[in-house]
C-alpha positions as CSV (number, residue, x, y, z in Angstrom):
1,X,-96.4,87.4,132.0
2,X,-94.3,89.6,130.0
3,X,-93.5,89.1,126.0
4,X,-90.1,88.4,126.2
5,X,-88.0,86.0,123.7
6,X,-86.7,82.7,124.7
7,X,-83.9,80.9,123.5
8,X,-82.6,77.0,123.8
9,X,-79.6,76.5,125.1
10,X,-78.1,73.4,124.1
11,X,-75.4,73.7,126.4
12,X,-77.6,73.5,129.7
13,X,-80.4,72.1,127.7
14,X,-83.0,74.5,129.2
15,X,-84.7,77.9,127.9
16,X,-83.3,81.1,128.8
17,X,-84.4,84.4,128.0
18,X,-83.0,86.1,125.3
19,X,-80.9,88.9,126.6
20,X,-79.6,85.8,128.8
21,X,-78.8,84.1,125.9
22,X,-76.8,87.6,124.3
23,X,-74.4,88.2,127.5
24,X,-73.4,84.8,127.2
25,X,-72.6,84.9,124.0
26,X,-70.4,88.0,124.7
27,X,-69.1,86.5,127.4
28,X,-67.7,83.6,125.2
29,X,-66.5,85.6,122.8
30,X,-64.2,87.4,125.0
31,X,-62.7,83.8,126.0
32,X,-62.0,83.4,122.5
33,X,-58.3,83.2,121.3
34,X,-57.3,86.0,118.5
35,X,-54.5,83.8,116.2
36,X,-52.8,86.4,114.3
37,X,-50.5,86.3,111.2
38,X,-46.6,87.9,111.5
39,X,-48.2,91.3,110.2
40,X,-50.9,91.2,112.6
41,X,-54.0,90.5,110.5
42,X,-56.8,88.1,112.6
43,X,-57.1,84.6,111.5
44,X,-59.9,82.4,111.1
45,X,-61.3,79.0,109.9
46,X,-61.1,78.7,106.4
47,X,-58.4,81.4,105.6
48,X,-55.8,81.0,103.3
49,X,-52.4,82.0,103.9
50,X,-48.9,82.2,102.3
51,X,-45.2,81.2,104.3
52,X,-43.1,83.9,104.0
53,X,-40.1,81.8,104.6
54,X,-38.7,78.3,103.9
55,X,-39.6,75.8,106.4
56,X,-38.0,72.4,107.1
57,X,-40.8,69.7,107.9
58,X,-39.9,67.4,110.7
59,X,-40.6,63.8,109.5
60,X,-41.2,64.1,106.4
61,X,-37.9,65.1,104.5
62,X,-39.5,68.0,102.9
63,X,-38.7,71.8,102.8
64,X,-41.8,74.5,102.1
65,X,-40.8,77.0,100.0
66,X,-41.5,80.6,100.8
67,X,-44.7,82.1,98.9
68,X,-46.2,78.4,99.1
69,X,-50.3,79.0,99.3
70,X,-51.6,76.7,102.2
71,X,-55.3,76.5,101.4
72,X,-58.2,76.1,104.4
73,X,-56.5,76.4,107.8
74,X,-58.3,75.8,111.0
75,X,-57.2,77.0,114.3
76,X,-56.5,74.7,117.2
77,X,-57.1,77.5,120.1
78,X,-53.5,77.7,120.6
79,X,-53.0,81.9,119.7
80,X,-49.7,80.5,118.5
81,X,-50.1,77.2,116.2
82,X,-52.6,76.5,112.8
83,X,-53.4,73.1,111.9
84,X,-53.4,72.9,107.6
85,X,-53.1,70.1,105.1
86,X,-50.8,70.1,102.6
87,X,-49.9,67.4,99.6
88,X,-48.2,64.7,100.9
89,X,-47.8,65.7,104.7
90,X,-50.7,64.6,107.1
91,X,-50.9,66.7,110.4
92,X,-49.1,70.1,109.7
93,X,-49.2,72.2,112.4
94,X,-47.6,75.4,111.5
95,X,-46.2,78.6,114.2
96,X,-48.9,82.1,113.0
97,X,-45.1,83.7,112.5
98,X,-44.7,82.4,109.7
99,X,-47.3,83.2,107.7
100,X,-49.2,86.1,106.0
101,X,-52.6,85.9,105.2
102,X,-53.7,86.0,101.6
């Protein structure tokens, strides 16, 4: 029996080997989907970013002013759309166009 490194994976719930475990893992990543901001810098979890312009909010009779810091985005797997809380509006979901990141 050789010395080789095993890994759980919790997906499948069984032990595969570790190189296993590494092409998989590359595998997923190239499913991943890249959210960029309007000058093309990646985007992740976390981030903050900046509107660089106004933006009307459906529903809530509010306009965000360009240069408004939006604070700990998270990205719903649409390349296209950030999910972001703001003061007084729950559930904002704003287009990757329209902002920069900080």
């Amino acid at each position: 029996m050789a010395d080789e490194d095993y890994v759980y994976d919790e997906a499948t719930g069984e032990w595969i080997s570790a190189a296993d475990a590494a092409a998989k893992g590359r595998a997923a990543d190239d499913d991943a989907v890249v959210v960029r901001d309007s000058v093309g810098n990646v985007l992740s979890d976390g981030d903050q970013v900046t509107l660089i312009k106004d933006l009307t909010v459906k529903g809530a009779g509010q306009t965000l002013k360009r240069g408004t810091l939006i604070k700990s985005i998270r990205l719903t797997g649409d390349a296209q759309e950030i999910d972001c809380k703001f003061d007084g509006i729950k559930g904002l979901v704003l287009r990757a166009e329209f902002v920069r990141k900080r």
